[in-house]
N, C-alpha and C positions, 0 to 999 in steps of 0.2 A: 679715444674712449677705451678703457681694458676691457680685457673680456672678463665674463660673469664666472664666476671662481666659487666654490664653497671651502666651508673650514674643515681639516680635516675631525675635530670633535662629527660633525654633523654626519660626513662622511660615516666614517665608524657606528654612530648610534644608528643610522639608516642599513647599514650592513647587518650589524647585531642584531636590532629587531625584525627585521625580515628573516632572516637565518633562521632566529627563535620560531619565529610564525610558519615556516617553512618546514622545517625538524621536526616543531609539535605537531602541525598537521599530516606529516607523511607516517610519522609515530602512532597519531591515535589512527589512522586510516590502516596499518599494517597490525596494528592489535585489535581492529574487528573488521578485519577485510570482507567478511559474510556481509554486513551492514555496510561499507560502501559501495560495493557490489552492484546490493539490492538499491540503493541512492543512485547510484551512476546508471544504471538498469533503469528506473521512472523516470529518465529526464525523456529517453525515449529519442535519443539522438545518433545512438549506434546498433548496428544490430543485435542479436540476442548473444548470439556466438561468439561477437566478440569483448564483450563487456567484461568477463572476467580480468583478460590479456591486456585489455586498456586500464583498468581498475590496478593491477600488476605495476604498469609501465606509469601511471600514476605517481604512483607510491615512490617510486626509484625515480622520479624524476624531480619530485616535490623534497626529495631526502640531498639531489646533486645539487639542486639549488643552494639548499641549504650551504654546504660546503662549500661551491662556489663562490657564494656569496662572502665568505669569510677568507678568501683570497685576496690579498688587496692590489688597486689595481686592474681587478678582472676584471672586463665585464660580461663574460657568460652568464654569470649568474643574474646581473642585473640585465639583460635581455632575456633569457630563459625564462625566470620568475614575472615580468611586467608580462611575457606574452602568453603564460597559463595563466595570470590572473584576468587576463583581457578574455582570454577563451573560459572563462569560468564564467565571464561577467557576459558574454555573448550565451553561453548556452542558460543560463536561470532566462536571459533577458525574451530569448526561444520561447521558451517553457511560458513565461510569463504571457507573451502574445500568442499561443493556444489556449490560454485561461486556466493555466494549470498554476496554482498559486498556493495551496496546499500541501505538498510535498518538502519533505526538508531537504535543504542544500546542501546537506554532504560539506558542512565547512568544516575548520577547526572548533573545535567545544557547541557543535552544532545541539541546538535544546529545543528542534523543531520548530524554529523560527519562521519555518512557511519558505515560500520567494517572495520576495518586492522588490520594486524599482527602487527604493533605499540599499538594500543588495547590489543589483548594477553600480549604482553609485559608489558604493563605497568600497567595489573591486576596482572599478577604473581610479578612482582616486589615491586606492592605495598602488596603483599601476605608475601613474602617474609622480608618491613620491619617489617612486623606486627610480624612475627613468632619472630621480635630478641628479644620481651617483654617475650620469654618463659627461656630469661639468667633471672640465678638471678641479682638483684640491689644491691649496693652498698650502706650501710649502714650510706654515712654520712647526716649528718643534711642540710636541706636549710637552703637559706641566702635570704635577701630579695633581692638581686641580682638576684638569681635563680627564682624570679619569676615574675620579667621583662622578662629574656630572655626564659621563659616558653611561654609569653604570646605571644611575636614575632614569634617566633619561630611557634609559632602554626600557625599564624597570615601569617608569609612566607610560611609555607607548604602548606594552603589552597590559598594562590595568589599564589604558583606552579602549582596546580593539576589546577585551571583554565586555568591557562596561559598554561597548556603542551594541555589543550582538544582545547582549544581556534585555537592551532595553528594545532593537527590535524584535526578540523573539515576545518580551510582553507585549509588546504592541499588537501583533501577530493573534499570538493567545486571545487578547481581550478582547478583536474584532472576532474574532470564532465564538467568542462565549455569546456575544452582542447579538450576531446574525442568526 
């Protein structure tokens, strides 16, 4: 039986779009570092004193990812990045078993989406595709084909991940108006 291989298309589009997700979030966190700060501050997980320095070491680490990730071959970044999104998804999941479900999550294009256990999920899940970059790839050549459907591809994953927070943060909303 061979072993379990992916293509390098896939490869790539899972490197590109994390990269993307990683850069953008380190970016919009480094252009209003007051306000993750104050996000990383309410989860109420570290002490007062040191939340700036972590908020700091954050930012620079969600930006190495990034680069990392467009290394090919590495896998720092696909370890690095699966185990802050697992620790992202551990501390809402915290928060969430104190009953604090209110506060925003300090993600990428966060629109005060609250916390929910749809949150956990969908850091571990995106953990998750990250970890499948640690199969090896598949040896054959690209085609200029493959890199069209590189570029979509990447192109649909990030109009996903909008469109999935997009519709929890309504969901969020509409249970606040309701209650």
């Amino acid at each position: 039986m061979g072993q379990l291989m992916i293509d390098p298309v896939v490869d790539i589009v899972i490197r590109g779009a994390f990269a993307l997700l990683f850069a953008m979030a380190g970016l919009e966190k480094f252009h209003d570092r007051a306000t993750f700060q104050f996000q990383l501050e309410e989860y109420q997980l570290l002490p007062v004193r040191l939340v700036y320095a972590a908020a700091i070491c954050i930012i620079f680490i969600e930006i190495v990812i990034a680069v990392a990730l467009l290394l090919p071959d590495s896998i720092y970044g696909v370890v690095m990045g699966a185990s802050l999104l697992m620790v992202y998804a551990a501390a809402i999941l915290i928060n969430l078993l104190r009953g604090r479900t209110w506060m925003d999550c300090g993600c990428l294009g966060s629109t005060g989406e609250g916390l929910s256990y749809w949150l956990v999920t969908r850091n571990l899940g995106l953990a998750a595709s990250l970890l499948l970059l640690m199969l090896p790839t598949t040896s054959r050549a690209l085609i200029w084909l493959d890199y069209f459907s590189i570029l979509f591809a990447i192109l649909a994953a990030s109009a996903a991940y909008v469109v999935f927070n997009t519709l929890l943060a309504a969901n969020t909303r509409s249970k606040m108006w309701w209650s």
